[in-house]
LONUPA-222557 format. One record per residue: residue number from 1; residue in one letter; x, y, z of N, C-alpha, C in turn. Coordinates in steps of 0.05 Angstrom, whole numbers, plus 5000, padded with zeros to 4 digits. Atoms other than C-alpha are relative to their C-alpha. Example, Ala and Ser with C-alpha at 12.3 -4.5 7.8 and 13.67 -1.06 7.14 Angstrom:
NODE resi resn neast nnorth  nup caeast canorth caup ceast cnorth  cup
NODE    1    A  5018   4976 5000   5246    4910 5156  5018   5024 5000
NODE    2    S  4984   4976 4999   5273    4979 5143  4985   5022 5014
REM end
This chain:
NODE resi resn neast nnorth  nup caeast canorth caup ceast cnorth  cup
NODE    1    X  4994   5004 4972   7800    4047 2619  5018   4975 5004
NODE    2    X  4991   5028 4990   7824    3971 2614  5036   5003 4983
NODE    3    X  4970   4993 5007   7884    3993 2566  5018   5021 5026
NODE    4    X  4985   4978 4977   7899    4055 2618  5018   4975 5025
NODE    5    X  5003   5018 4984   7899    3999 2676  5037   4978 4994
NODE    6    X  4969   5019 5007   7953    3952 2632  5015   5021 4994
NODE    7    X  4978   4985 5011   7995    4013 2612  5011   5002 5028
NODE    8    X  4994   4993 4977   7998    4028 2689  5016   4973 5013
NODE    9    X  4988   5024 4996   8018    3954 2709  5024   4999 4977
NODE   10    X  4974   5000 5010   8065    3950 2648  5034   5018 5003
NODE   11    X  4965   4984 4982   8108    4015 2677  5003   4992 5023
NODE   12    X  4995   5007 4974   8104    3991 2743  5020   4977 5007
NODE   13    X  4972   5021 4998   8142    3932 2723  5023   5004 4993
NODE   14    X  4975   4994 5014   8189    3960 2678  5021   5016 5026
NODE   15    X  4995   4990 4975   8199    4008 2747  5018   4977 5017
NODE   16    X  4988   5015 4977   8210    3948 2792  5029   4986 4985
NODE   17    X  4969   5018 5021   8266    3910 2738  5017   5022 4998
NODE   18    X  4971   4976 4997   8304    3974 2737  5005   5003 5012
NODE   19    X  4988   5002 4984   8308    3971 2807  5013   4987 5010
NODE   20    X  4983   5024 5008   8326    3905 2804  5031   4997 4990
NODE   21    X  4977   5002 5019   8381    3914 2758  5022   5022 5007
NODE   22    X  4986   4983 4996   8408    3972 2791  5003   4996 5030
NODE   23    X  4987   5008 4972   8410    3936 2869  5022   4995 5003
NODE   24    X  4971   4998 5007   8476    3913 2843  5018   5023 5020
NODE   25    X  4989   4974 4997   8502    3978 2840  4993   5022 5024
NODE   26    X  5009   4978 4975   8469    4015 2895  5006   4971 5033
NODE   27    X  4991   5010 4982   8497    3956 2948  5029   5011 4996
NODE   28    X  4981   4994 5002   8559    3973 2920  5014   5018 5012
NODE   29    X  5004   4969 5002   8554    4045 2927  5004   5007 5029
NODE   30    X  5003   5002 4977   8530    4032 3001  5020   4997 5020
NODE   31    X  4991   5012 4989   8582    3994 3021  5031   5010 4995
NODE   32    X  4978   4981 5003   8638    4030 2990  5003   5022 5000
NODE   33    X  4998   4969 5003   8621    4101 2991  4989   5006 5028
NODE   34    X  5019   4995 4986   8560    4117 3033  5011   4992 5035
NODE   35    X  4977   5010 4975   8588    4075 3092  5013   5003 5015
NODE   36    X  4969   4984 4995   8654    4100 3094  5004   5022 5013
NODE   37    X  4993   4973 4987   8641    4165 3098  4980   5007 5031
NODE   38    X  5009   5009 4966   8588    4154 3160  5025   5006 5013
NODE   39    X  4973   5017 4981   8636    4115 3193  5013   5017 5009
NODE   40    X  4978   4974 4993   8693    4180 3179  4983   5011 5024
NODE   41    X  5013   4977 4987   8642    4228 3210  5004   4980 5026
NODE   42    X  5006   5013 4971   8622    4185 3271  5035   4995 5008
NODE   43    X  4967   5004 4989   8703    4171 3284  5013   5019 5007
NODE   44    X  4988   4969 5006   8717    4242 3272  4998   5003 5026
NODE   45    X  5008   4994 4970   8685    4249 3345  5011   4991 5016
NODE   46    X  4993   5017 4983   8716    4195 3383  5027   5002 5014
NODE   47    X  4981   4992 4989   8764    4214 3432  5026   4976 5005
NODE   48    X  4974   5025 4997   8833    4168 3435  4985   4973 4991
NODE   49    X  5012   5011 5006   8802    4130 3389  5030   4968 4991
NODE   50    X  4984   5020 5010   8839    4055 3373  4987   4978 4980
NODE   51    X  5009   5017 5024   8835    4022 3309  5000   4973 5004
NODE   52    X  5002   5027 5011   8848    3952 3328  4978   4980 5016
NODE   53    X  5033   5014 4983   8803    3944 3389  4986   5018 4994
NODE   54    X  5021   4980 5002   8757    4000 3374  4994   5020 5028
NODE   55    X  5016   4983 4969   8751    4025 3447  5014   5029 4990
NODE   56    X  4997   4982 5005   8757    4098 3447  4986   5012 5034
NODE   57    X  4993   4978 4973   8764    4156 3513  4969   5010 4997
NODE   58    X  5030   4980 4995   8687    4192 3490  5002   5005 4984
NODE   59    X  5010   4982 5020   8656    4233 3441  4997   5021 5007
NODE   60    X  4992   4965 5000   8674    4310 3433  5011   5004 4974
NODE   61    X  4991   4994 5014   8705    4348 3399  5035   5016 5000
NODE   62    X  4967   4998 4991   8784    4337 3418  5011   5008 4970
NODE   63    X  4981   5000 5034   8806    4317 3346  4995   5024 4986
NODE   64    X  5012   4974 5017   8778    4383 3314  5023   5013 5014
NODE   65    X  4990   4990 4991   8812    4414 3362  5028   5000 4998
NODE   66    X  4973   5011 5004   8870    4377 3355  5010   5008 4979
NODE   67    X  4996   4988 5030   8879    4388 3283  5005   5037 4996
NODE   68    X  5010   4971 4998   8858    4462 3285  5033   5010 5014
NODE   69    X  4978   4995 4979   8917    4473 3341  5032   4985 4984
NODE   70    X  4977   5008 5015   8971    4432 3292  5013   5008 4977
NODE   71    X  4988   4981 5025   9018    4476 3250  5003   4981 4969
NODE   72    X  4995   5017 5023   9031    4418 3201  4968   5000 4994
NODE   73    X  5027   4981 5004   8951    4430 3194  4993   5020 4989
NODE   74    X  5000   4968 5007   8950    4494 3183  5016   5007 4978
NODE   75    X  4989   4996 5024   9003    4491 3137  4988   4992 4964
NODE   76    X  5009   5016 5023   8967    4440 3096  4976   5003 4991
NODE   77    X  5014   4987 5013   8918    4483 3099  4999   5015 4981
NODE   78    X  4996   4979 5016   8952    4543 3069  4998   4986 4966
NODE   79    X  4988   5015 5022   8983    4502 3013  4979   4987 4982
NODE   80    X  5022   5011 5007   8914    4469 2993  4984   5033 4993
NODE   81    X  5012   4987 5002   8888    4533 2991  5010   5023 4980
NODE   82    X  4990   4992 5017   8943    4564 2950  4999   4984 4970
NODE   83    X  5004   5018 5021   8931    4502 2901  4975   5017 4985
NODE   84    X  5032   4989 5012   8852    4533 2894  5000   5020 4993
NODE   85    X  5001   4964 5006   8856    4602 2895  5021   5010 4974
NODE   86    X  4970   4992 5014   8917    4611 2856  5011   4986 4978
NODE   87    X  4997   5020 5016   8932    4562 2821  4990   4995 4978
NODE   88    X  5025   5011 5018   8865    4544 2788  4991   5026 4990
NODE   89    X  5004   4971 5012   8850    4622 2775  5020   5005 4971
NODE   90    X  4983   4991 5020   8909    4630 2734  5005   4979 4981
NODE   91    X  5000   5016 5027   8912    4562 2694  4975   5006 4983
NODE   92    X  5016   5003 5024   8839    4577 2670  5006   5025 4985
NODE   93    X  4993   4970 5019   8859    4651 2649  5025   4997 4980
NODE   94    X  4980   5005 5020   8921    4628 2615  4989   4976 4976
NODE   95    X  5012   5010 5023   8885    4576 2584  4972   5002 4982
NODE   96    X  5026   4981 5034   8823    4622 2550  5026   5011 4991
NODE   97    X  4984   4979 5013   8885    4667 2525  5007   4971 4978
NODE   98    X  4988   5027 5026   8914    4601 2490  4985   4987 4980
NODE   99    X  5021   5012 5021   8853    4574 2465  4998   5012 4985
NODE  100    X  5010   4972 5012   8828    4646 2443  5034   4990 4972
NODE  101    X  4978   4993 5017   8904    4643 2409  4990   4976 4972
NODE  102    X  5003   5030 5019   8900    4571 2380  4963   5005 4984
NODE  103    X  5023   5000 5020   8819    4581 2350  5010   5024 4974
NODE  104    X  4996   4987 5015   8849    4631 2310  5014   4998 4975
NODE  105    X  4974   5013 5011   8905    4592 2280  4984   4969 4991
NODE  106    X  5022   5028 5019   8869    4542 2217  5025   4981 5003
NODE  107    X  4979   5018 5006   8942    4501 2202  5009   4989 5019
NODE  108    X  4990   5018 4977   8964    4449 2252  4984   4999 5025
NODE  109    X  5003   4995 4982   8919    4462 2294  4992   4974 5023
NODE  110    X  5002   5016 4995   8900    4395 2313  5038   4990 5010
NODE  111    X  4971   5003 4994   8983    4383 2319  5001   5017 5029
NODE  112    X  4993   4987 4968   8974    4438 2374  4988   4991 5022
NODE  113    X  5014   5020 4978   8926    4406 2414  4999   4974 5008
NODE  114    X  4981   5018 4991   8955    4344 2411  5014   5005 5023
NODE  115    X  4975   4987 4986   9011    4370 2438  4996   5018 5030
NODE  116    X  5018   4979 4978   8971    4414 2488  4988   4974 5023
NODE  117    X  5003   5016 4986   8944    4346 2514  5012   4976 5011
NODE  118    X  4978   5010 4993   9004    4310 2526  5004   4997 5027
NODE  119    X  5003   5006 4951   9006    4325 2615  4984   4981 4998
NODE  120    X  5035   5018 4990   8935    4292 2613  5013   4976 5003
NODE  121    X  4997   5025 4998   8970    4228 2600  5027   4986 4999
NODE  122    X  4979   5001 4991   9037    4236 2623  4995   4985 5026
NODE  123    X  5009   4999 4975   9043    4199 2687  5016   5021 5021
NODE  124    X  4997   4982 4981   9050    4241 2745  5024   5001 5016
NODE  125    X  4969   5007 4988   9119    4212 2780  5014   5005 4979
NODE  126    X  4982   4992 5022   9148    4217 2707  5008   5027 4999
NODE  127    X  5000   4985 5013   9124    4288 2692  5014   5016 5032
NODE  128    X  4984   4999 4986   9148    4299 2773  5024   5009 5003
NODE  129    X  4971   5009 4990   9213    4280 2769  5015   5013 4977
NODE  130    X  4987   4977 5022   9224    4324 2703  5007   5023 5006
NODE  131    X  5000   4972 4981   9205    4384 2741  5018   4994 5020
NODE  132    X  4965   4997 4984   9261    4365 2792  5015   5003 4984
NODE  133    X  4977   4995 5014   9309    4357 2740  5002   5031 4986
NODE  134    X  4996   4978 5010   9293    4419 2704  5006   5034 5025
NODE  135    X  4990   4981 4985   9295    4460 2771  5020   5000 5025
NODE  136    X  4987   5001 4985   9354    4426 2804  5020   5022 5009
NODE  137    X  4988   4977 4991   9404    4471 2838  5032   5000 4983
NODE  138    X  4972   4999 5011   9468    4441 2807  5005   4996 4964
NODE  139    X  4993   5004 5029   9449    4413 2735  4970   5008 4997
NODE  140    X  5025   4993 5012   9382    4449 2719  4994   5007 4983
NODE  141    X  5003   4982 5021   9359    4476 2658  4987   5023 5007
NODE  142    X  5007   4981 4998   9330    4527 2690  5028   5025 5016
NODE  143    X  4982   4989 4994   9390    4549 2726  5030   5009 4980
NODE  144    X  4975   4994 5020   9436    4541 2662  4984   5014 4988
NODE  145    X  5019   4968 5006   9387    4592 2632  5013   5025 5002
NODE  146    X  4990   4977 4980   9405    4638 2686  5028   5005 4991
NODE  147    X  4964   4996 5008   9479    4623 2672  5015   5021 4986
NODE  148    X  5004   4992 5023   9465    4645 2608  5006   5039 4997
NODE  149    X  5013   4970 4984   9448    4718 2638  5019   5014 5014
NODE  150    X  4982   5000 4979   9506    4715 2686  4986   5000 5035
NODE  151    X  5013   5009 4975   9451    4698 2741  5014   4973 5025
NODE  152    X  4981   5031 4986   9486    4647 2792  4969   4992 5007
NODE  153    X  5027   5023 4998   9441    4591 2808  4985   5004 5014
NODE  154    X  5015   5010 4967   9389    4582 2853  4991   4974 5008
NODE  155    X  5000   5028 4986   9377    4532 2896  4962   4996 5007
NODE  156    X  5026   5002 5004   9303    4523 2871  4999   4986 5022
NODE  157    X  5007   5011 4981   9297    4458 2914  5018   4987 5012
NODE  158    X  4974   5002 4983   9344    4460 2972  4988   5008 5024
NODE  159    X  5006   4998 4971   9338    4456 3041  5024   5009 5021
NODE  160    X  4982   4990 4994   9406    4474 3059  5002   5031 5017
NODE  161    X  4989   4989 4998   9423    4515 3108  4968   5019 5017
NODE  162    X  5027   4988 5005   9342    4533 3119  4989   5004 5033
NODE  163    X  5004   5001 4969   9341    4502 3192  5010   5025 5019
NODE  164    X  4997   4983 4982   9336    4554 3246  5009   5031 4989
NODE  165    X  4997   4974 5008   9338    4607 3203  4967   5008 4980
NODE  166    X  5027   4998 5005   9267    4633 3187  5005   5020 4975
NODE  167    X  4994   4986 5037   9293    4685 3126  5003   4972 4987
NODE  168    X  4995   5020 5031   9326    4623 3090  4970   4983 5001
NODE  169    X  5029   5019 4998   9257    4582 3112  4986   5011 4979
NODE  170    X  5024   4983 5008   9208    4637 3084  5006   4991 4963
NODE  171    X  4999   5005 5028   9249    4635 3020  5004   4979 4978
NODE  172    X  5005   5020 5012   9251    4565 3006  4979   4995 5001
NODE  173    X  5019   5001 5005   9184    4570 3020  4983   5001 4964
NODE  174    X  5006   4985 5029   9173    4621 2963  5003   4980 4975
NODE  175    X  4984   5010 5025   9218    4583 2919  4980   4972 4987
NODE  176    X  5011   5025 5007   9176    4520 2926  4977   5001 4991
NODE  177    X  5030   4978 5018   9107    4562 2914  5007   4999 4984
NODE  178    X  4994   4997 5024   9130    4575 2860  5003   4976 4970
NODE  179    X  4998   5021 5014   9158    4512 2825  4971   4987 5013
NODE  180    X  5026   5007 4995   9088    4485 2855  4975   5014 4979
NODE  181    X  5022   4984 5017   9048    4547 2814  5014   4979 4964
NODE  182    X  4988   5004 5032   9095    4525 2748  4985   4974 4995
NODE  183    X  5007   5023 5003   9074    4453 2755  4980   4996 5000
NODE  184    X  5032   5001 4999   8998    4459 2772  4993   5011 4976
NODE  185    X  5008   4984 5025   8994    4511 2714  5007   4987 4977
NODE  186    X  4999   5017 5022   9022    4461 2660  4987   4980 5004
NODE  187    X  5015   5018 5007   8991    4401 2682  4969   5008 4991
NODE  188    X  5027   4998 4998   8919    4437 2684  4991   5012 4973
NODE  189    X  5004   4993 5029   8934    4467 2611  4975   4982 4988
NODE  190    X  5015   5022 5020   8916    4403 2575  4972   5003 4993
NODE  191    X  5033   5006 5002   8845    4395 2591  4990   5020 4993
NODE  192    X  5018   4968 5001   8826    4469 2596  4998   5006 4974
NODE  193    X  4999   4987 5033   8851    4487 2527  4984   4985 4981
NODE  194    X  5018   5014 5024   8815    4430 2493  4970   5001 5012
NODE  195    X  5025   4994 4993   8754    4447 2536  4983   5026 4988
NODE  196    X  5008   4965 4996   8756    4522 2527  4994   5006 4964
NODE  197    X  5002   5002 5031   8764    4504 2448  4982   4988 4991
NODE  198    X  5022   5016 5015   8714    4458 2442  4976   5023 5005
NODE  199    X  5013   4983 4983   8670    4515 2480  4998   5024 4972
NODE  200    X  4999   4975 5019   8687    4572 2423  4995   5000 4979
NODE  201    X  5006   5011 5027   8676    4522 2368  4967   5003 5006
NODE  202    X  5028   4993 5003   8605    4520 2388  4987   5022 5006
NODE  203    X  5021   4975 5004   8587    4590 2391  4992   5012 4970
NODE  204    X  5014   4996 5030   8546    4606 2340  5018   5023 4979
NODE  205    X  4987   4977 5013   8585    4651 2285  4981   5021 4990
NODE  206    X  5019   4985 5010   8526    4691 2263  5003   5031 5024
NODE  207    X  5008   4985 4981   8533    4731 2333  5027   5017 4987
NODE  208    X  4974   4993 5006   8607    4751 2310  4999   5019 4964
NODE  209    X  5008   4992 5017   8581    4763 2241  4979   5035 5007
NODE  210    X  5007   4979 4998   8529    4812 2262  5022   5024 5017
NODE  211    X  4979   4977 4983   8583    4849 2308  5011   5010 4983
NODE  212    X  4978   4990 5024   8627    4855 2246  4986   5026 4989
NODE  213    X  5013   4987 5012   8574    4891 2211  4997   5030 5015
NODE  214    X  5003   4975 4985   8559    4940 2269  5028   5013 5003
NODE  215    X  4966   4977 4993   8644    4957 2262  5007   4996 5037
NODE  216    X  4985   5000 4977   8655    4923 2337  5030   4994 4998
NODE  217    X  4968   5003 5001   8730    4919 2351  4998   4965 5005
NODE  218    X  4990   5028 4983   8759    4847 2372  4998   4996 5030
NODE  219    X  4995   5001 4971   8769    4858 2434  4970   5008 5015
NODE  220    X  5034   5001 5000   8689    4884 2441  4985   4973 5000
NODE  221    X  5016   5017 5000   8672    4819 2416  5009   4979 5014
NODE  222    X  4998   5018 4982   8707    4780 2457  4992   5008 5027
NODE  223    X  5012   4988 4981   8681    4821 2514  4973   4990 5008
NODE  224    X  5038   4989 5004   8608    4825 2493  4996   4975 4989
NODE  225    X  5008   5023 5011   8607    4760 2456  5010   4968 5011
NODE  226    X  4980   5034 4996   8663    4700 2468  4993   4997 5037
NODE  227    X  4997   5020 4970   8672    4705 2548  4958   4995 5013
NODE  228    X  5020   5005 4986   8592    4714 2564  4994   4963 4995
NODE  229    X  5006   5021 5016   8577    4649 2516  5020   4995 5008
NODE  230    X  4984   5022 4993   8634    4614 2540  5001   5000 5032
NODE  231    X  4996   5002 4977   8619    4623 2614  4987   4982 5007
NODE  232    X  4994   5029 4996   8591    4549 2613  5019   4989 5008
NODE  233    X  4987   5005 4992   8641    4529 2607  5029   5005 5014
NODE  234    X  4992   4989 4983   8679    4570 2650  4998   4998 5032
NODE  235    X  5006   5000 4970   8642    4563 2706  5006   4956 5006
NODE  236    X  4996   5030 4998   8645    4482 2693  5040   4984 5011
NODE  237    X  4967   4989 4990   8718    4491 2697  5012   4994 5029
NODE  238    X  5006   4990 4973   8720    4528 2758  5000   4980 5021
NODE  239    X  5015   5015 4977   8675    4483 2800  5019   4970 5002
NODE  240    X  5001   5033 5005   8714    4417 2779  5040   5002 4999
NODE  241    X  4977   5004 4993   8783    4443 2786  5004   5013 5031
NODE  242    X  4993   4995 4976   8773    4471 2850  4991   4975 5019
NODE  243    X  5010   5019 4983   8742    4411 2875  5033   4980 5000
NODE  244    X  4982   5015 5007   8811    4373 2840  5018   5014 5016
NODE  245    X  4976   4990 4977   8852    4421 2886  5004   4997 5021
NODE  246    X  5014   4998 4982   8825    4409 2941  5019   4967 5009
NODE  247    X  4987   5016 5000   8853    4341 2932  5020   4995 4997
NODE  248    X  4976   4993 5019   8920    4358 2907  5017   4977 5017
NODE  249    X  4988   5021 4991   8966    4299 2935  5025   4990 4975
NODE  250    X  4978   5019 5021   9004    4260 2876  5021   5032 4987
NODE  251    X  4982   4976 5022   9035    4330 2841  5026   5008 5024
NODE  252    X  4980   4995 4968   9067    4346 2915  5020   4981 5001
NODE  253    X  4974   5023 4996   9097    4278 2923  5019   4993 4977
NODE  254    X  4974   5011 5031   9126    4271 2849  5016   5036 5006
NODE  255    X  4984   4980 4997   9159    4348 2863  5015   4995 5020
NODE  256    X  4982   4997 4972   9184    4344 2933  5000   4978 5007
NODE  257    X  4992   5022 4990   9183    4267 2950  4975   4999 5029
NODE  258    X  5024   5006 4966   9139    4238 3019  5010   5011 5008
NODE  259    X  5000   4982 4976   9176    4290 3058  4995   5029 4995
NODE  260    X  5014   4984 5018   9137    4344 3015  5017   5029 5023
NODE  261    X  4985   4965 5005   9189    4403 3009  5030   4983 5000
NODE  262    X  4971   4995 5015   9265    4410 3002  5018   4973 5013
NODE  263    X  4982   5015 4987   9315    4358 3021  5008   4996 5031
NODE  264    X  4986   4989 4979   9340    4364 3088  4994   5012 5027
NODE  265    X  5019   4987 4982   9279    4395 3121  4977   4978 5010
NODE  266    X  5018   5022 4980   9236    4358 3168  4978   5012 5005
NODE  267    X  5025   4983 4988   9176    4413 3178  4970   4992 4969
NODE  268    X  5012   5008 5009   9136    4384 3117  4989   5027 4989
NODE  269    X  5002   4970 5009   9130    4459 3082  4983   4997 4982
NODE  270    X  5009   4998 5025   9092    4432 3020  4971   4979 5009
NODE  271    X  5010   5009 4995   9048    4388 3056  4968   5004 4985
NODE  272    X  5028   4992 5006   8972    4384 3031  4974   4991 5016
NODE  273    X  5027   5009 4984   8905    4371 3064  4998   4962 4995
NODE  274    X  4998   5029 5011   8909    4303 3025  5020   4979 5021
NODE  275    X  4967   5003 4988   8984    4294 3054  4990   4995 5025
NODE  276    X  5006   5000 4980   8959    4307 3123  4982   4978 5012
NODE  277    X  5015   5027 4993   8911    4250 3122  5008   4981 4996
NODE  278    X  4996   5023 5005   8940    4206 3091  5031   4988 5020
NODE  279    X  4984   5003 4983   9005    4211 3144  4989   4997 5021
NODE  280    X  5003   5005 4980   8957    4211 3201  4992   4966 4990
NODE  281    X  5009   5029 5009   8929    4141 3163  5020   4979 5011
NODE  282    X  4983   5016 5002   8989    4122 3156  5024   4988 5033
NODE  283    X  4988   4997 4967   9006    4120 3238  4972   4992 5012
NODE  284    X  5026   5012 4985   8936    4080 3251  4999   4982 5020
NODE  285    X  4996   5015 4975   8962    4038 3304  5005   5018 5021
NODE  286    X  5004   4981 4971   8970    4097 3348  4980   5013 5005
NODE  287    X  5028   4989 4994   8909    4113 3388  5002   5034 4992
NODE  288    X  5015   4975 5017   8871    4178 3360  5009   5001 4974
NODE  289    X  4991   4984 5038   8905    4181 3286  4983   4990 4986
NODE  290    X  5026   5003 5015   8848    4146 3255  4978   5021 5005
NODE  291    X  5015   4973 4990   8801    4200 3293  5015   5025 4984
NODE  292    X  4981   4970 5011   8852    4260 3277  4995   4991 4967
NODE  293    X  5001   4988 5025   8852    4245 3204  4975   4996 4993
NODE  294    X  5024   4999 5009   8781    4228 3200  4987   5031 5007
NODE  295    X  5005   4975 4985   8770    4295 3238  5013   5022 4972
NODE  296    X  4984   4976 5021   8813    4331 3179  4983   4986 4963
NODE  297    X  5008   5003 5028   8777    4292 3124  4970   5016 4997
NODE  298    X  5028   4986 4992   8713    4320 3153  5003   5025 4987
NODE  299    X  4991   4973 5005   8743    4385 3148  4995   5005 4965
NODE  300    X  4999   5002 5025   8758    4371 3083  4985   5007 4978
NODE  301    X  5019   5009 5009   8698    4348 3058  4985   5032 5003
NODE  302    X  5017   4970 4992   8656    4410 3090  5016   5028 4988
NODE  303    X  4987   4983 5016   8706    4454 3058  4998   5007 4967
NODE  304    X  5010   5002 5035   8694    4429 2984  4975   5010 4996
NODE  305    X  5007   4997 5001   8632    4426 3002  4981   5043 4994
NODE  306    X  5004   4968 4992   8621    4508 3022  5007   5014 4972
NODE  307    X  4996   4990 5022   8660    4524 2966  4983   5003 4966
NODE  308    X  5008   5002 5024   8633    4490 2914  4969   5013 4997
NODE  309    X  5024   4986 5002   8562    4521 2939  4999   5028 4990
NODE  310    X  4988   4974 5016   8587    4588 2934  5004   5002 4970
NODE  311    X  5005   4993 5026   8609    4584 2865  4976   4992 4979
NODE  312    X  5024   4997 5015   8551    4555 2838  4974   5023 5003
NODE  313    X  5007   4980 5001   8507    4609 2876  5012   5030 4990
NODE  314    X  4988   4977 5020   8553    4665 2846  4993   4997 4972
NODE  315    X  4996   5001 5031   8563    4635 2776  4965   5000 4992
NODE  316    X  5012   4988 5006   8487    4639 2769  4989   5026 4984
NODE  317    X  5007   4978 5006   8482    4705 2756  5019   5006 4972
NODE  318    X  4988   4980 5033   8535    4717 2700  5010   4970 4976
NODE  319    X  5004   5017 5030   8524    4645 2660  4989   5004 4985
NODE  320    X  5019   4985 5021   8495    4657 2601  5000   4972 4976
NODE  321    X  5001   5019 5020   8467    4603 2552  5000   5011 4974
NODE  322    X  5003   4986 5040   8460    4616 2471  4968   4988 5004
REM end
């Protein structure tokens, strides 16, 4: 009993010194995270709200409204939403096909994944400002390509000519989707491939072995064997690049510059959910834009949030451990 007694007092302390030692960190936490985001929410509400006296018109729900009702909004919704859906679908499918390629391939293979992880630690205005050069309109390599073909150029990123004409709009739209899909889909390589490889290295070979024996094809066992066992990390993937899309901001401004899309155009076509807040931020001396973008980070936030519920109650059902 009298040992039980001191074992109970000896964790109780060890208890209290790790709380101790971790008040640090949880004032921190409080004061920089926790806080903050309050704060957003409760501001989110505040009608003609002013950052420098604080007075504010009431609490409703104007700014929601506000937002909701603003095409530059809406746009930066689409575009955030073409980042997730689209974007992040097709870099992880292109990068199982690569991995799948590269685990197969013994010689250099470490040279390839190097090389595979190169974006990761590119910086982002560098790797930017490449992708302009490679898809300029007058000295591009993608347009001397074309040349090549007897294709005349296109005016990948050009704003020319775009104003008041809703065909040329649509298709500088397109054009910019596009160089937007090319650029999301190489930077998001890197990581995936050395994820999706580290992922294939640890499935057990015995399962592949017995398939052999029963005469399954390749394509059977990557079916029936590789993608169930690799839908860990599949689904890990998933959850953690759609949350990273969601955020998408720096890849926009190193392609199209702070007036996110083509030269020349003033409608902000490439805009992102990120973009959108951080331009109402950036106009905090005019009453409501602290409200309005706290009102759109909300959004934001409750958006990741939904999502990211959803795929974890889906991916449930078709993860599969070894």
């Amino acid at each position: 009993m009298l040992n039980r007694k001191l074992t109970r007092r000896s964790t109780n302390r060890y208890d209290n010194t790790a709380y101790l030692y971790l008040l640090p960190a949880f004032l921190l936490l409080g004061i920089f995270t926790i806080y903050p985001i309050i704060n957003t929410f409760i501001t989110s509400f505040k009608d003609n709200f002013q950052f420098l006296t604080g007075n504010f018109a009431g609490i409703n729900l104007s700014n929601y409204i506000k937002i909701i009702g603003d095409s530059t909004f809406r746009r930066a919704l689409l575009n955030t939403f073409f980042i997730a859906f689209v974007c992040v679908p097709a870099t992880i499918l292109i990068s199982l096909i690569l991995a799948l390629c590269l685990n197969s391939v013994k010689r250099l293979q470490g040279l390839y994944l190097t090389l595979f992880y190169l974006p990761q630690v590119t910086n982002v205005i560098a790797s930017g400002l490449v992708f302009s050069f490679i898809f300029n309109t007058h000295f591009g390599l993608i347009n001397m390509v074309l040349g090549w073909f007897g294709i005349h150029p296109v005016a990948w990123i050009s704003g020319e000519g775009i104003v008041g004409s809703p065909e040329r709009y649509n298709q500088a739209y397109a054009r910019s989707l596009f160089i937007l899909f090319v650029y999301s889909v190489w930077e998001g390589l890197s990581l995936h491939v050395l994820l999706f490889m580290r992922g294939l290295q640890n499935i057990n070979k015995e399962y592949y072995e017995a398939a052999q024996v029963d005469g399954a094809s390749r394509w059977r066992m990557i079916r029936s064997i590789t993608l169930p066992l690799l839908s860990p990390t599949t689904s890990f993937l998933f959850v953690t690049s759609i949350i990273f899309a969601f955020r998408a901001y720096a890849s926009v401004v190193a392609l199209f510059g702070k007036t996110y899309g083509p030269p020349g155009d003033d409608s902000k076509m490439m805009i992102t959910l990120v973009g959108y807040i951080m331009d109402s931020l950036g106009d905090y001396l005019s009453p409501g834009a602290i409200s309005s973008a706290g009102a759109a980070a909300v959004v934001l936030v409750l958006m990741v949030m939904v999502v990211v519920f959803v795929q974890l109650f889906l991916m449930k059902r078709w993860v599969h451990y070894q």
